[in-house]
ChimeraX commands (.cxc) that place a marker at each C-alpha (Angstrom):
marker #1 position -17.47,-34.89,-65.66 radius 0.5
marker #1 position -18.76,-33.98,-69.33 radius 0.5
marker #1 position -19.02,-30.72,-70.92 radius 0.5
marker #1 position -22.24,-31.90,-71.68 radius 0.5
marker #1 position -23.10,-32.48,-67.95 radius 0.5
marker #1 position -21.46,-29.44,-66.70 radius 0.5
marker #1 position -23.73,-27.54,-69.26 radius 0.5
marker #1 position -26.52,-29.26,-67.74 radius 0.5
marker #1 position -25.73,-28.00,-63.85 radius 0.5
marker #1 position -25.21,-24.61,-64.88 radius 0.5
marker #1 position -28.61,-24.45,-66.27 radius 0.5
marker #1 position -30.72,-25.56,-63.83 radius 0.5
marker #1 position -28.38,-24.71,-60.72 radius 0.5
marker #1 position -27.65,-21.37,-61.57 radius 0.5
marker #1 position -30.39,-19.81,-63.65 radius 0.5
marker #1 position -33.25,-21.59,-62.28 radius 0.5
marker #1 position -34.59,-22.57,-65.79 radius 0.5
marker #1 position -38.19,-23.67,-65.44 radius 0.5
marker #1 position -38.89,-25.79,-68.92 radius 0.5
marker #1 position -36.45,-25.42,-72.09 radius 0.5
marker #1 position -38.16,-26.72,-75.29 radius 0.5
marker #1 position -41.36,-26.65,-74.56 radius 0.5
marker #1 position -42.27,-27.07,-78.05 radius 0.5
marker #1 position -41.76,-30.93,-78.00 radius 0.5
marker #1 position -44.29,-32.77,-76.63 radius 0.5
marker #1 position -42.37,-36.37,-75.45 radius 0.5
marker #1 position -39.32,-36.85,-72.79 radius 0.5
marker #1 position -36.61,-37.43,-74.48 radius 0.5
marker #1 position -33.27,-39.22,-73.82 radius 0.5
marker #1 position -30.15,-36.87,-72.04 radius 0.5
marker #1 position -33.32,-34.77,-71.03 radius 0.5
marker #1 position -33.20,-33.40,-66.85 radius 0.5
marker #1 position -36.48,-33.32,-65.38 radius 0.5
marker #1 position -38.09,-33.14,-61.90 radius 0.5
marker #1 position -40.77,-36.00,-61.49 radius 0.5
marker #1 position -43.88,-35.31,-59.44 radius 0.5
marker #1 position -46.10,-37.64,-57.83 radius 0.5
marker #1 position -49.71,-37.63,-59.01 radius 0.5
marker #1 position -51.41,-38.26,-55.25 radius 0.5
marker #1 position -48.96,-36.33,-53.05 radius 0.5
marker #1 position -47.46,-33.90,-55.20 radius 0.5
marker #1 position -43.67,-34.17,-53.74 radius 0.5
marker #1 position -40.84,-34.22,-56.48 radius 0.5
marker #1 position -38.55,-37.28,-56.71 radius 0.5
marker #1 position -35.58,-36.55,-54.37 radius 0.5
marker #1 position -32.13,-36.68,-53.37 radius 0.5
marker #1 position -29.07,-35.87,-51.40 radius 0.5
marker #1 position -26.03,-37.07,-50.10 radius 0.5
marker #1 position -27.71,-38.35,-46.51 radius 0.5
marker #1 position -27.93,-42.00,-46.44 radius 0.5
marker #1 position -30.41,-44.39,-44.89 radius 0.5
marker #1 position -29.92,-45.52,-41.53 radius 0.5
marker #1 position -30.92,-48.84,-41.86 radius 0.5
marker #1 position -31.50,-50.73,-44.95 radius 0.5
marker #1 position -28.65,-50.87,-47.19 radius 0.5
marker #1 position -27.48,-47.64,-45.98 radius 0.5
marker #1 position -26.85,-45.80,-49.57 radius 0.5
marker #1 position -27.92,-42.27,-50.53 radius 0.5
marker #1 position -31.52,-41.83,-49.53 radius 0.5
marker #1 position -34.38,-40.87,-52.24 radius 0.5
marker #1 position -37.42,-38.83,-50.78 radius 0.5
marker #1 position -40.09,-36.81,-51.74 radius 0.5
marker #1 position -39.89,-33.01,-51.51 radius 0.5
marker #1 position -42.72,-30.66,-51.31 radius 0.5
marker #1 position -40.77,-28.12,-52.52 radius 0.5
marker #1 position -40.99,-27.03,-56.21 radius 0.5
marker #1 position -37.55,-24.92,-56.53 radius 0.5
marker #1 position -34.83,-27.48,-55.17 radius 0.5
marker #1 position -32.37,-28.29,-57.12 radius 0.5
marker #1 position -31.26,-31.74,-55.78 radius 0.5
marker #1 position -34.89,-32.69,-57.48 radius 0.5
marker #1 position -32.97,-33.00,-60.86 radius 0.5
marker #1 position -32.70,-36.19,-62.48 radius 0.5
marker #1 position -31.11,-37.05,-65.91 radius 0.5
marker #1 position -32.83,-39.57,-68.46 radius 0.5
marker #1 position -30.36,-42.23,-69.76 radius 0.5
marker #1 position -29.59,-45.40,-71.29 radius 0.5
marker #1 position -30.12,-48.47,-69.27 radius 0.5
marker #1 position -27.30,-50.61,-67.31 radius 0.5
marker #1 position -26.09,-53.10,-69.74 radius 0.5
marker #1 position -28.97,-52.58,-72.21 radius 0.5
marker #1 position -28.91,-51.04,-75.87 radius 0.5
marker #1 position -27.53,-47.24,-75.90 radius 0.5
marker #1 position -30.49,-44.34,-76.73 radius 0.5
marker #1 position -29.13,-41.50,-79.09 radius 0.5
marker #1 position -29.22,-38.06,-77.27 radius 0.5
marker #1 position -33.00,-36.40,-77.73 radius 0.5
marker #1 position -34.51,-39.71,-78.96 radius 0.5
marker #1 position -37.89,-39.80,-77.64 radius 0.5
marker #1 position -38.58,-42.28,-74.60 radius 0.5
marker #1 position -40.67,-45.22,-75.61 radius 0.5
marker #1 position -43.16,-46.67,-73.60 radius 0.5
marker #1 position -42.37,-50.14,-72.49 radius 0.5
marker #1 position -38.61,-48.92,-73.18 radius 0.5
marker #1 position -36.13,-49.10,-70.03 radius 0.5
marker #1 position -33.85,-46.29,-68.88 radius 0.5
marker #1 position -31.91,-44.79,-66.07 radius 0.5
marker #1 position -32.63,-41.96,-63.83 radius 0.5
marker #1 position -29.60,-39.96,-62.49 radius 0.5
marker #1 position -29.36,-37.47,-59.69 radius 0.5
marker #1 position -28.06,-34.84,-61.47 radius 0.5
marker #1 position -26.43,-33.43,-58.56 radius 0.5
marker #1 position -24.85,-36.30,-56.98 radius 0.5
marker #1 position -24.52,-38.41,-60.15 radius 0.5
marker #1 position -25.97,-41.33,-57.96 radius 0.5
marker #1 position -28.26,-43.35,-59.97 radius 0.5
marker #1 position -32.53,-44.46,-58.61 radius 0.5
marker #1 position -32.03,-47.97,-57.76 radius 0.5
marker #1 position -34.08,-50.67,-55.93 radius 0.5
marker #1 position -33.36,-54.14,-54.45 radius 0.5
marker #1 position -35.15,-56.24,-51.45 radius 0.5
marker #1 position -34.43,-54.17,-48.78 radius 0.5
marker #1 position -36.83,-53.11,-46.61 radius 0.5
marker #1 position -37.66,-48.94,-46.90 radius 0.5
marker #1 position -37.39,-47.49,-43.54 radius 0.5
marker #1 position -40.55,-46.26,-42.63 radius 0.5
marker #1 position -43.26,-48.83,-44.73 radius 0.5
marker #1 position -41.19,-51.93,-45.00 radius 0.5
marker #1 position -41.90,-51.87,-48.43 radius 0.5
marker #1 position -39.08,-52.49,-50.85 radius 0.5
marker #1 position -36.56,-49.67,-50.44 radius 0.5
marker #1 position -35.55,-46.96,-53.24 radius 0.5
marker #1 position -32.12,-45.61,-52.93 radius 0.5
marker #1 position -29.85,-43.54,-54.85 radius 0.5
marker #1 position -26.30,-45.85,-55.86 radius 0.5
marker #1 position -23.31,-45.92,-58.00 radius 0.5
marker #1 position -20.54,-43.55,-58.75 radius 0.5
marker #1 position -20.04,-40.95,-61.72 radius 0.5
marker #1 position -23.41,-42.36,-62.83 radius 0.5
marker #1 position -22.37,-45.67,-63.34 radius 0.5
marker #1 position -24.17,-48.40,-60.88 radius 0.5
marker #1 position -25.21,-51.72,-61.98 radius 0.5
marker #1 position -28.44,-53.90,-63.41 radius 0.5
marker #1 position -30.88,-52.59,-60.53 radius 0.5
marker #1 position -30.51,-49.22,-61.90 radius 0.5
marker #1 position -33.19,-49.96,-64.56 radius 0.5
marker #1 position -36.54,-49.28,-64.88 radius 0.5
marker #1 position -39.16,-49.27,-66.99 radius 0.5
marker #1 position -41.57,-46.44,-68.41 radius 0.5
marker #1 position -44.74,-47.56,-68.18 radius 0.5
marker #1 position -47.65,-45.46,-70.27 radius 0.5
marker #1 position -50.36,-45.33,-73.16 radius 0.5
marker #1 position -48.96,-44.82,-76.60 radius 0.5
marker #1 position -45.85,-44.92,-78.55 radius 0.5
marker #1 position -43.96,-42.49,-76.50 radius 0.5
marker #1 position -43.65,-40.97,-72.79 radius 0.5
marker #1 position -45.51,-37.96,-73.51 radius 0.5
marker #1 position -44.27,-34.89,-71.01 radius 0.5
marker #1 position -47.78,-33.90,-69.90 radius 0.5
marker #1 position -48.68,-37.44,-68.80 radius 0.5
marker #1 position -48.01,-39.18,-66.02 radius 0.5
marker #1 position -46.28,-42.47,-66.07 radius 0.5
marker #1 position -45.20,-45.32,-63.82 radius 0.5
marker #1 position -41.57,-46.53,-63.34 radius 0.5
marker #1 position -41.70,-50.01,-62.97 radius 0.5
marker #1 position -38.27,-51.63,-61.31 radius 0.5
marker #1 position -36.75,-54.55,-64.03 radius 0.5
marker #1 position -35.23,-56.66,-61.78 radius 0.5
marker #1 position -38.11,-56.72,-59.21 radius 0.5
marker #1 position -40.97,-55.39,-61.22 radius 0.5
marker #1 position -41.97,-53.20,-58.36 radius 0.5
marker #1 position -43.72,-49.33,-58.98 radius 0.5
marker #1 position -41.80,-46.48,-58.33 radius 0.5
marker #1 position -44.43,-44.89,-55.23 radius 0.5
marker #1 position -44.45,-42.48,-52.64 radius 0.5
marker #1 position -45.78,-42.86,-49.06 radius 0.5
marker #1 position -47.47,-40.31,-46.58 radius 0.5
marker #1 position -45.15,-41.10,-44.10 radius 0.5
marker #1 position -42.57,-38.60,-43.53 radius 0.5
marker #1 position -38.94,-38.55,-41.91 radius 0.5
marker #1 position -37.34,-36.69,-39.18 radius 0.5
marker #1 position -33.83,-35.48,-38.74 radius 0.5
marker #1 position -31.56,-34.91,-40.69 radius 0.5
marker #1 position -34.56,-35.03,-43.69 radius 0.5
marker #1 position -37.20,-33.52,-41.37 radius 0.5
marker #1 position -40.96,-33.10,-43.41 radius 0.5
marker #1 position -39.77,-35.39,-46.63 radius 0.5
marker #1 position -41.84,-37.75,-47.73 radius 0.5
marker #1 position -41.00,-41.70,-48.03 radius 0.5
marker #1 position -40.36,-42.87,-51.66 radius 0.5
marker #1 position -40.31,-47.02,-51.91 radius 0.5
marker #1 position -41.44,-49.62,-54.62 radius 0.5
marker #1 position -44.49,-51.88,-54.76 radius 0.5
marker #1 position -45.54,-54.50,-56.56 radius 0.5
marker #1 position -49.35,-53.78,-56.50 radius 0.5
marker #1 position -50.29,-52.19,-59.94 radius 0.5
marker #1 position -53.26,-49.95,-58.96 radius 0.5
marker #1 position -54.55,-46.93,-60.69 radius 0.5
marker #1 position -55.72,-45.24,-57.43 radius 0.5
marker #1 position -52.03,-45.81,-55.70 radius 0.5
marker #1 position -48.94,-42.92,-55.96 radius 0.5
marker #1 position -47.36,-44.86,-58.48 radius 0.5
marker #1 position -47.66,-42.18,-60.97 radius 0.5
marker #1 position -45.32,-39.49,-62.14 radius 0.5
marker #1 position -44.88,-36.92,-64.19 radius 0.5
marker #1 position -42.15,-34.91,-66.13 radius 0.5
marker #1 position -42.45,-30.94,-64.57 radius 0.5
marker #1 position -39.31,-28.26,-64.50 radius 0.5
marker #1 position -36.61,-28.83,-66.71 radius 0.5
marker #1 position -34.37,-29.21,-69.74 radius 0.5
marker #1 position -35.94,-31.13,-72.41 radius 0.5
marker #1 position -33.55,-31.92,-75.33 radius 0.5
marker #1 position -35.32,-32.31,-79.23 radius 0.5
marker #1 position -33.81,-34.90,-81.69 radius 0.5
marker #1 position -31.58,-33.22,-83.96 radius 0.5
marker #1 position -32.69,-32.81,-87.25 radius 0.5
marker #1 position -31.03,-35.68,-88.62 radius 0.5
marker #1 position -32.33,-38.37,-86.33 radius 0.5
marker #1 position -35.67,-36.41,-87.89 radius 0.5
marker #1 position -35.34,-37.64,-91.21 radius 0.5
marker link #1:1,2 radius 0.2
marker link #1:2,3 radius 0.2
marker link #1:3,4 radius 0.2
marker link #1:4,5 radius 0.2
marker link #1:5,6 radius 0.2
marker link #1:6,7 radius 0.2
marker link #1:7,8 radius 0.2
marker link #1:8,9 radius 0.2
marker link #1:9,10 radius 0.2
marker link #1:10,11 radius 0.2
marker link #1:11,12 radius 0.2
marker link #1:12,13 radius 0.2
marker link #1:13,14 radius 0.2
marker link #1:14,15 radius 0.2
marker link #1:15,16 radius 0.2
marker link #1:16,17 radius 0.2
marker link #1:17,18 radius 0.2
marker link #1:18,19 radius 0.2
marker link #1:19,20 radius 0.2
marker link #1:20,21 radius 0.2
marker link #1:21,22 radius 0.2
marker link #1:22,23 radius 0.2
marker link #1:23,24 radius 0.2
marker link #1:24,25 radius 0.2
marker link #1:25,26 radius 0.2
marker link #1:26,27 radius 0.2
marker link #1:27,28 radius 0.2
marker link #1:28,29 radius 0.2
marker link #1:29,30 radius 0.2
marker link #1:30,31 radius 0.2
marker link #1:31,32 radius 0.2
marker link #1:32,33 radius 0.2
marker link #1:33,34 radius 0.2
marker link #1:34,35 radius 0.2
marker link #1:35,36 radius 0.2
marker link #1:36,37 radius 0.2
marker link #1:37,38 radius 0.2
marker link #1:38,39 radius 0.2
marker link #1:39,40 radius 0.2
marker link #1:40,41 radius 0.2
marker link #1:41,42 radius 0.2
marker link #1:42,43 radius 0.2
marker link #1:43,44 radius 0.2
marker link #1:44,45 radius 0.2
marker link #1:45,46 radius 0.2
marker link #1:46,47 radius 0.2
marker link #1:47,48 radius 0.2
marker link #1:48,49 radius 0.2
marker link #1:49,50 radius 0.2
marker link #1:50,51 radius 0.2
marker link #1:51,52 radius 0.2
marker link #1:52,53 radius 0.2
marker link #1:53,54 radius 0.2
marker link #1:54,55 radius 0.2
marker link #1:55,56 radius 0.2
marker link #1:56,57 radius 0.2
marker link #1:57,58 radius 0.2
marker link #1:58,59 radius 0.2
marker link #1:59,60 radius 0.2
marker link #1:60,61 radius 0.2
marker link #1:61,62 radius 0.2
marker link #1:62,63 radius 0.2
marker link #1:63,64 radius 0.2
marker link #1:64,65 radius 0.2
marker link #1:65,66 radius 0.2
marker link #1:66,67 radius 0.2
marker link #1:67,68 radius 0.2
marker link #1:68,69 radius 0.2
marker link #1:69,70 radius 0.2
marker link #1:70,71 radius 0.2
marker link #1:71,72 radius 0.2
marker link #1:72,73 radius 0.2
marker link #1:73,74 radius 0.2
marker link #1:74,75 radius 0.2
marker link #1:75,76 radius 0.2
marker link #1:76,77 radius 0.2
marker link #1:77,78 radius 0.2
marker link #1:78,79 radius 0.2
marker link #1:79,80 radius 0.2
marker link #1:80,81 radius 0.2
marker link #1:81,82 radius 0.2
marker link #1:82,83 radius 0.2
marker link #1:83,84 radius 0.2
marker link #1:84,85 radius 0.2
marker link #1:85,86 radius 0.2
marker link #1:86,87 radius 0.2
marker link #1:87,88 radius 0.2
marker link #1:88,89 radius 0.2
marker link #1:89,90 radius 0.2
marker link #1:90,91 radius 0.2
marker link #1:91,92 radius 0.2
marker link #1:92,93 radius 0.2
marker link #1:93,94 radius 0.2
marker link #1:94,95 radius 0.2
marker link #1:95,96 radius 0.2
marker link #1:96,97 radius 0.2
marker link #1:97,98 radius 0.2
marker link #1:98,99 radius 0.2
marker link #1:99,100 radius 0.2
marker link #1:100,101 radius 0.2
marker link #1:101,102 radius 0.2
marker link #1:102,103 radius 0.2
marker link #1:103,104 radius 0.2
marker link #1:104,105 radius 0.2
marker link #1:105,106 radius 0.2
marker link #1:106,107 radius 0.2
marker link #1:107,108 radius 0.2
marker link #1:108,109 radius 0.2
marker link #1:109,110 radius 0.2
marker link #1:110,111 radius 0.2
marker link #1:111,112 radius 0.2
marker link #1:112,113 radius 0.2
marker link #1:113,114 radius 0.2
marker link #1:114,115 radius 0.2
marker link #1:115,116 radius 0.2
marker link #1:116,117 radius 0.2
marker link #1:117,118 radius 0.2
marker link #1:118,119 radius 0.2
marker link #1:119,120 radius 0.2
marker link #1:120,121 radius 0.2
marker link #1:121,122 radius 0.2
marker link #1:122,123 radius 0.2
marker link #1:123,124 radius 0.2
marker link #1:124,125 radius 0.2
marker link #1:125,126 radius 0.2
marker link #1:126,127 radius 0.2
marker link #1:127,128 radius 0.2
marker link #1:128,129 radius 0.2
marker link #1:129,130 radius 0.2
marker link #1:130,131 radius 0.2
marker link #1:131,132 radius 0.2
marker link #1:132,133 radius 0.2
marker link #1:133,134 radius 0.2
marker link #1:134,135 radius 0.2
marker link #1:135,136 radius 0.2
marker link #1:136,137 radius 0.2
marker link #1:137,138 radius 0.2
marker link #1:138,139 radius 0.2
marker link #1:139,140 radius 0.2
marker link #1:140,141 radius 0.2
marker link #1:141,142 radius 0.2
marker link #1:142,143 radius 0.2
marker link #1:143,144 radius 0.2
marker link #1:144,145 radius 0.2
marker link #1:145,146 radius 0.2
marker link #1:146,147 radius 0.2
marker link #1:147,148 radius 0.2
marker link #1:148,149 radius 0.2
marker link #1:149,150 radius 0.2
marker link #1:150,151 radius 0.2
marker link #1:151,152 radius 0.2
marker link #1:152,153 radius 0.2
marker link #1:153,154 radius 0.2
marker link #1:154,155 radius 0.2
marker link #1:155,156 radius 0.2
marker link #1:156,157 radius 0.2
marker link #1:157,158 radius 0.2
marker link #1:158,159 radius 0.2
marker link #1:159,160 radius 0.2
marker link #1:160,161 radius 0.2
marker link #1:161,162 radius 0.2
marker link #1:162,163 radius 0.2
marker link #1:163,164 radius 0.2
marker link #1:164,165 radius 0.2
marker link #1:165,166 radius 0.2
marker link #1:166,167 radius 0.2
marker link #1:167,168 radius 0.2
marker link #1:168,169 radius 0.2
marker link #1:169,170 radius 0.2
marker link #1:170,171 radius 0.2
marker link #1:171,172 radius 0.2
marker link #1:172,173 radius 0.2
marker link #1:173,174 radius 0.2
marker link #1:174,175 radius 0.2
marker link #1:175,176 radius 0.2
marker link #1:176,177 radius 0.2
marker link #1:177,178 radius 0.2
marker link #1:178,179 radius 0.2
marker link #1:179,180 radius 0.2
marker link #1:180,181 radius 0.2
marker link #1:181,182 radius 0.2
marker link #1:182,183 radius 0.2
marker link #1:183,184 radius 0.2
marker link #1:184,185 radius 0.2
marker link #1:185,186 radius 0.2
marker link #1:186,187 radius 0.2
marker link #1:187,188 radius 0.2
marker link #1:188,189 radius 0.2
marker link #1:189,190 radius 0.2
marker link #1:190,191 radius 0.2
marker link #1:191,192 radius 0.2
marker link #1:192,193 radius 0.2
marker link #1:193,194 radius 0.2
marker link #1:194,195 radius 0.2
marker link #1:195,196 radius 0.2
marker link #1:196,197 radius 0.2
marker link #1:197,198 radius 0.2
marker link #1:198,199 radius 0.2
marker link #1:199,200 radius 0.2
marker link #1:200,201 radius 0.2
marker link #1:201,202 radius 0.2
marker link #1:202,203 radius 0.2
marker link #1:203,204 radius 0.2
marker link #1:204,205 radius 0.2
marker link #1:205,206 radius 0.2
marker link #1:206,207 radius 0.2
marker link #1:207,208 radius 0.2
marker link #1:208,209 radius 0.2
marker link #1:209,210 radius 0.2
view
């Protein structure tokens, strides 16, 4: 693991940062961020429980609450695709990775079926961050950049389904979280929105500045 990562985990694990940098208005890349969905107001989840059907990796969820920490997800560099610089601001149309900061699993889609909807399943893969091509997704917003006070949709590269959240929720062992899946329909009244909340939010460096 990096120093750079370990930095990260002490931060939010252990002092319970709310936002660092709150100065800078975009998302940047290296930033850690909790996602929140516009309609239902869950966090983008995870945690080493995996799906019981499905392609039975790490399951993603939504969590109502605001203050856990396996809500933490780290903004990198696509699979395969050209490396951003640390604290580069996110483009819109540009396509990254999310991480679980915690696990180090990254959000990943494919055509299986999500467990509850039958939709098309969201899951958490890969080891010490590094998963393959369906870990990519796209940021989807107005603009130049992915502004932190706007939401956004994640749209999946390979299958250019929306990251969205369901009001159907599990039982045991993830009793009360809600179902996260992908879509295809592109609809302004659906939960395919997000946006950046708690966090740290890294600012370029004054070099990539000038």
């Amino acid at each position: 693991m990096s120093q750079f990562r370990i930095l990260l985990l002490f931060i939010v694990t252990f002092l319970n940062s709310n936002v660092f940098g709150l100065e800078y208005d975009y998302v940047t890349s290296g930033s850690v961020t909790k996602l929140m969905n516009k309609v239902y107001n869950v966090r983008l989840h995870s945690h080493d429980v995996k799906y019981g059907s499905g392609s039975g990796q790490q399951s993603v969820t939504g969590m109502s609450s605001q203050n856990d920490a396996n809500s933490y997800w780290q903004i990198r560099s696509p699979a395969g695709g050209e490396h951003i610089t640390r604290g580069t601001p996110i483009e819109c149309g540009q396509s990254i990775r999310l991480t679980h900061l915690n696990t180090n699993t990254n959000l990943h889609s494919h055509h299986f079926k999500a467990p509850l909807s039958s939709d098309q399943e969201v899951s958490a893969f890969g080891n010490e961050g590094e998963g393959d091509h369906l870990d990519n997704w796209t940021v989807v917003c107005s603009g130049k950049y992915w502004k932190r006070n706007n939401f956004v949709r994640l749209q999946h590269v390979e299958t250019k389904a929306y990251l969205t959240c369901s009001d159907q929720v599990y039982g045991r062992p993830i009793h009360g979280q809600q179902e996260v899946m992908a879509i295809l329909k592109d609809d302004s009244r659906s939960a395919n929105y997000w946006k950046t909340m708690e966090g740290v939010f890294l600012k370029p460096s004054e070099n990539q500045s000038k």
